[in-house]
Residue, then its C-alpha position, 0 to 999 in steps of 0.5 A: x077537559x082534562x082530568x087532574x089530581x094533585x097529590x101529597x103525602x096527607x092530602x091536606x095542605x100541600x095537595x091543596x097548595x097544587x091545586x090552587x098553583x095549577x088553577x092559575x098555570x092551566x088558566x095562564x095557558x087557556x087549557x081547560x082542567x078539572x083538578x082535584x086534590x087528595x093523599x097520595x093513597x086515595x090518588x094512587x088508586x084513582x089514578x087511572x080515571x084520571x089524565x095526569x097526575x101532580x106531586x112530589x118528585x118522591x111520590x112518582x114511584x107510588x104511580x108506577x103502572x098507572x095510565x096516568x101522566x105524572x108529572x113529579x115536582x121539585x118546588x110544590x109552589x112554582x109556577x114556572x116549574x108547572x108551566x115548563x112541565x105542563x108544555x113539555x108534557x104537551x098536555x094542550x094536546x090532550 
């Protein structure tokens, strides 16, 4: 099972907003995934227990030397950006 968190600036609601969109684009693609939401803070030091790592395409630099796959967002709440980066990140194959 892959290992996800989703990350924004406060961990509130655009975190969860992530979460929710990944639950169905993951589920579309049949790829089995643990996500889990928080601040970009608590995210960044957790990063490396984790297999990829979503959120703004402003917070990727937060992620510099993780372990981590981070896969950065342009629009938060699409689903076709989610798919298109998900499969260009072969994530299927972890």
């Amino acid at each position: 099972m892959l290992k996800v968190i989703a990350a924004c600036g406060s961990g509130m609601g655009s975190s969860q907003l992530i979460k929710m969109k990944l639950q169905k684009v993951f589920k579309k693609l049949g790829i089995a995934a643990d996500i889990y939401h928080t601040n970009v803070g608590d995210a960044k030091s957790q990063a490396n227990n984790y297999d990829v790592v979503f959120c703004s395409e402003s917070l990727i630099g937060q992620f510099t030397g993780s372990k981590a796959t981070v896969i950065g967002l342009k629009n938060l709440l699409s689903e076709a950006e989610m798919t298109e980066k998900i499969e260009a990140a072969k994530l299927a194959d972890k």
